[in-house]
N, C-alpha and C positions, 0 to 999 in steps of 0.2 A: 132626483137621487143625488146624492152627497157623494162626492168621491171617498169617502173613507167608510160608505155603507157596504154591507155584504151583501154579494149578487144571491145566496143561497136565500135570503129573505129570516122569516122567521127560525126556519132550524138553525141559524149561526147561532140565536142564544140558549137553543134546547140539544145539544146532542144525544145521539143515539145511547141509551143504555146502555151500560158493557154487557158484555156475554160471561156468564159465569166460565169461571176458570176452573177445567176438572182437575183433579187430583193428580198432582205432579208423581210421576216413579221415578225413583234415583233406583239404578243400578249396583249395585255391591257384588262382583262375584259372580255365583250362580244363584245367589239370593236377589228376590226384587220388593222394595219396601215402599211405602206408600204416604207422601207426606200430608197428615190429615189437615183437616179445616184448624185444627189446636195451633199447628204445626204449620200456617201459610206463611209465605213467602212474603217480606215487605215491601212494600209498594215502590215500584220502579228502581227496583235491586233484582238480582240472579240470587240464584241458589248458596247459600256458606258451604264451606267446608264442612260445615257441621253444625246440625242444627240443635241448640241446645233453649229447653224449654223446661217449665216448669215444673219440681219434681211433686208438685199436687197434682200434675194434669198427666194429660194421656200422651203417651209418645212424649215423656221425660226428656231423652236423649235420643236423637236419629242417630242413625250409625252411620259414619265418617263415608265425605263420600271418594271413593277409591279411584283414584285418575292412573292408576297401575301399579306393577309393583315397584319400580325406581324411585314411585314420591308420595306412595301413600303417606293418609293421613290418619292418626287412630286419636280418639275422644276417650277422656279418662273417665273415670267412674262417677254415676251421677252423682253432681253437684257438685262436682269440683269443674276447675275452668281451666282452659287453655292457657299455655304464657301467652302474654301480647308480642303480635308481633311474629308469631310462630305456631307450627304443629306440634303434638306432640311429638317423642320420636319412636321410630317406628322398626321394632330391633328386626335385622336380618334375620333369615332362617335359618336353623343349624346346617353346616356342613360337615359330612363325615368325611374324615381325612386319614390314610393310612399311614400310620407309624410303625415304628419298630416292635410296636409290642402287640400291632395288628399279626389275626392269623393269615397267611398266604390263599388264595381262590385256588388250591391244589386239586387239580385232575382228580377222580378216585377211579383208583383200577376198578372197580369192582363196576361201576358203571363202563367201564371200556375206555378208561381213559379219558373219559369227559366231564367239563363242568356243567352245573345245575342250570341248568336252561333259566333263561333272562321272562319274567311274566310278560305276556305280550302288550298288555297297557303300561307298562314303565310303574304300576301303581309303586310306590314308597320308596324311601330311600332319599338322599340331595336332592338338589335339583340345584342346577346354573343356568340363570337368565332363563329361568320358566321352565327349563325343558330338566326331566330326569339324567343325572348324571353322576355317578355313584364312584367314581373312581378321579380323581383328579391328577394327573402326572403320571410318566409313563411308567411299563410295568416290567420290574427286574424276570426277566421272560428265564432263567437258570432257577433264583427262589421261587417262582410261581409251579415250573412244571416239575423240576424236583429231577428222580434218575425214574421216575417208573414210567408205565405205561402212557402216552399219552397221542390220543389221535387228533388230525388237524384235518384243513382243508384246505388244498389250494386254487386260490381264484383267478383269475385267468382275463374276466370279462369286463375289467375295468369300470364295474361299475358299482358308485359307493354305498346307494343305499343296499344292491347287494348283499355286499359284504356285511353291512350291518344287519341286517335279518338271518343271514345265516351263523353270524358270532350270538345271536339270541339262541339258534338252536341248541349252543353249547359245547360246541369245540373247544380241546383245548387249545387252541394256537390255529394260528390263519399265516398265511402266507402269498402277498400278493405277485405274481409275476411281471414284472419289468425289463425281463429278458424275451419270453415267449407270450408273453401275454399282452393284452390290450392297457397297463398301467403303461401311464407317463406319469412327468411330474405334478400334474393340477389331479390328476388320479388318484393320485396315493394321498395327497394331503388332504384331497377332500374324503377319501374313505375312512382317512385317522382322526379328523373332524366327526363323519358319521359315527365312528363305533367310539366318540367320547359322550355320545348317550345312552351308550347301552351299559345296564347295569352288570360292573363285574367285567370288564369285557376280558377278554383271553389276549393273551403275547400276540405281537403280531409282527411279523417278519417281512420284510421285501427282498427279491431277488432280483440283483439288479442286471443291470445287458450285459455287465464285463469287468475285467481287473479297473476301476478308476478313481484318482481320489474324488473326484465330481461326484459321479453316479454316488459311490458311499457313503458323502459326504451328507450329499441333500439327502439321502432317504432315512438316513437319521437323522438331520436335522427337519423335516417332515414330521419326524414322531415316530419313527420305526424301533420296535426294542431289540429286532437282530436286524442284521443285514444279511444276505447270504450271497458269496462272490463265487459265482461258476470257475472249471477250467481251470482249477490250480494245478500246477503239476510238480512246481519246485520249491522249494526252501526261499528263496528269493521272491517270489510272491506270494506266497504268505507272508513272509517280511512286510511288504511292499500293503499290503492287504489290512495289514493291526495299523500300519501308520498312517493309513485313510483313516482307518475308524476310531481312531483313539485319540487324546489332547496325549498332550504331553504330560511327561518326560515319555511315555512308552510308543504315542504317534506324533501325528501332525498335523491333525485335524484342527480344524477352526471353528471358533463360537458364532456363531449364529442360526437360532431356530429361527423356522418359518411359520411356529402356528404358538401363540400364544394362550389356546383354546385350557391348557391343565397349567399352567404357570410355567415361569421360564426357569427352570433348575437350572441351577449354579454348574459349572462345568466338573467340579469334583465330585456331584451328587449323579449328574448326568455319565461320567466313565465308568463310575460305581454299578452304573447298569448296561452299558454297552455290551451287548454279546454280537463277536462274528463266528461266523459257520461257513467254513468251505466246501466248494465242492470238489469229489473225485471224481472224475468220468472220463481219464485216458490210460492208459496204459504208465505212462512218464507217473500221472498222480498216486499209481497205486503203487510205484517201485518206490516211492518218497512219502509216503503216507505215513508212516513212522516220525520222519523226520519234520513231515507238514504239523504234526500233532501235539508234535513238542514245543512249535513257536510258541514263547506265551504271549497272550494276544486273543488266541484263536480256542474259540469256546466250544468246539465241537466242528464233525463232519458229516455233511449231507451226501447220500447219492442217488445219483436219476439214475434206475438201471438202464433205462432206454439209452441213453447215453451212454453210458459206461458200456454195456452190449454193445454198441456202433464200436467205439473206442479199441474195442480187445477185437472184436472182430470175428463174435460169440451171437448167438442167437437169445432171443430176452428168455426163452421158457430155460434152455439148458442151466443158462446163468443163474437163472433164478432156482432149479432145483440141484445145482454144485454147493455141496454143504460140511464137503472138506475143510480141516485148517487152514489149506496151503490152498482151498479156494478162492477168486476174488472179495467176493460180499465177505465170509467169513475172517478173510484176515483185514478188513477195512475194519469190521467190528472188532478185533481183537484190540488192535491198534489204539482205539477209542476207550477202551478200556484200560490200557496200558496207562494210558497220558493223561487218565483222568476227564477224558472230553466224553462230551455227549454226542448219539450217534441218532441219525435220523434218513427218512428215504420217503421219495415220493411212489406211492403205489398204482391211489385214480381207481382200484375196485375192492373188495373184500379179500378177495383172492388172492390177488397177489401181499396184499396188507397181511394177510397170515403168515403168508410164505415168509417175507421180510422180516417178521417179529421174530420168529424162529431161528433166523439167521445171527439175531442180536443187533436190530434197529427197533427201540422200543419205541419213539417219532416216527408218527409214520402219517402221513397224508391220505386218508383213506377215500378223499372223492375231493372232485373240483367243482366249481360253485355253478360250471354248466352240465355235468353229471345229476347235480343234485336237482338242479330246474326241470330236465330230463326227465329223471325217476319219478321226482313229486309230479308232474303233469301226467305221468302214465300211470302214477298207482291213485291218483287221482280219479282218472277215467274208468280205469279198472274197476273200482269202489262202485262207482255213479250206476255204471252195466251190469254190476253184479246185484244192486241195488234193486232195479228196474227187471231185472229178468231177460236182458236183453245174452 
């Protein structure tokens, strides 16, 4: 034997027959196409972008094959060819964008104050980076909800996807807690993240722990379209309160958003929407509530009766059914009326949410987002048993 002979013997000059090669599938989508024998692939090459073939034969043109949406590729009309060198190009999707001559997502009373529930698959509408996203930049939370009726919900439980299934229900407005609640800051910004896929979404407020220009500061720069600052009681913080939340000339707030998710508005377009909302809940707030209302700045006032009850030093049911001018609640709404501001209040049941509208808070929080878990889990169960015959 020859050193340059092959040890395998005679099969070195017969190799094995290939094995027929089955039918390649390229992917597209939810489509799957099938590239025929017309249509093979050339020998010791991969797949083209696009197989283009005879337009006598079968399978003309395969349809481009799609490596996502950042670089798809699309094939022009048969017979015609690609530039060299390149794909064709491949136009983005439309996005809807709202302008000035867009109609507002207005609450309808006649629903109770709510907007039209979000469909639960996202079907139609934009979409950003694949996902449904119907609203791009934040939302003038004043021209959205208007002076009528409008009910909210406040969330408590710090948690984002939460929030965002229950802004599907169709609240008008959400309000996250940063005071009594489980929001921090990776909270809220992930929650204003979550409900920038919900189609439509409603105003959304945070309440933050306290008078600061920090606290204020970030929960708009977050994405918040109110702030809402507890424990005002004097003219001087309310001052103190617009010049957190405002740029200049009217505060002193500073540019920098933390979520680039809807575009970074210019700081002129961004004060154009700023709304703060104080709260009254002492005794000192309600002797100056006249005076708190007139700062301009200050887009309206919130009150917790529970608080404001501890404050006076009043029991919640009395308070709540004192329906006097020269009553608390009553002259809080007057007030708000006087100045032009918008007047709103946390409820947390039906019940009291009636009482309140009556009083002249047409905002009203009519349940919190661990209320709602609550109820839907027991009218849930109740359903299932009644079902069952149990």
């Amino acid at each position: 034997m020859h050193a340059g002979d092959d040890l395998r013997g005679p099969l070195a000059c017969h190799p094995p027959p290939r094995r027929a090669v089955p039918a390649r599938r390229v992917r597209r989508g939810a489509d799957r196409r099938t590239l025929a024998d017309d249509d093979r692939l050339p020998r010791g090459g991969s797949a083209p972008r696009a197989v283009l073939g005879d337009p006598g034969r079968r399978g003309a043109i395969a349809s481009a094959v799609r490596r996502g949406p950042a670089d798809a590729d699309t094939v022009g009309p048969a017979g015609g060819a690609l530039p060299r060198g390149g794909s064709a190009p491949h136009p983005p999707a439309p996005v809807e964008r709202r302008g000035a001559g867009a109609a507002p997502d207005r609450p309808d009373p006649a629903r109770g104050g709510r907007r039209p529930r979000d469909p639960v698959d996202g079907a139609g509408g934009p979409r950003l980076g694949g996902a449904p996203c119907a609203r791009i930049g934040p939302v003038d939370a004043e021209r959205v909800l208007g002076d009528g009726r409008a009910d909210g919900v406040w969330c408590r439980l710090g948690e984002p996807l939460t929030v965002a299934q229950i802004a599907r229900g169709g609240p008008a407005w959400l309000c996250l807690d940063a005071q009594h609640g489980a929001f921090d800051d990776a909270a809220v910004l992930a929650s204003l993240r979550a409900l920038g896929a919900v189609s439509g979404r409603p105003p959304v407020g945070v309440r933050v722990a306290g008078l600061s220009d920090a606290l204020i500061g970030r929960a708009l720069d977050a994405g918040a379209d109110v702030v809402v600052v507890p424990m005002i009681e004097t003219v001087e913080e309310a001052l103190a309160a617009v010049r957190a939340a405002h740029y200049p000339p009217l505060g002193r707030r500073s540019w920098g958003p933390m979520s680039d998710l809807w575009g970074a508005a210019p700081p002129s377009a961004a004060e154009a929407r700023t709304a703060l909302w104080v709260m009254i809940e002492t005794q000192a707030g309600l002797d100056a509530v006249d005076r708190i209302l007139a700062v301009p700045g200050v887009s309206g006032v919130f009150v917790g009766p529970f608080d404001l009850a501890i404050g006076l030093g009043r029991d919640l049911s009395d308070l709540l059914a004192a329906d006097g001018p020269d009553d608390p609640l009553p002259r809080i709404a007057a007030a708000a009326r006087r100045a032009g501001k918008g007047a709103g209040a946390y409820a947390g049941d039906r019940e009291r949410a009636g009482l309140l509208r009556a009083l002249g808070f047409p905002r009203v929080a009519v349940a919190t987002d661990q209320s709602l878990i609550a109820l839907g889990t027991a009218a849930a169960l109740d359903a299932d048993a009644a079902d069952s015959g149990c």
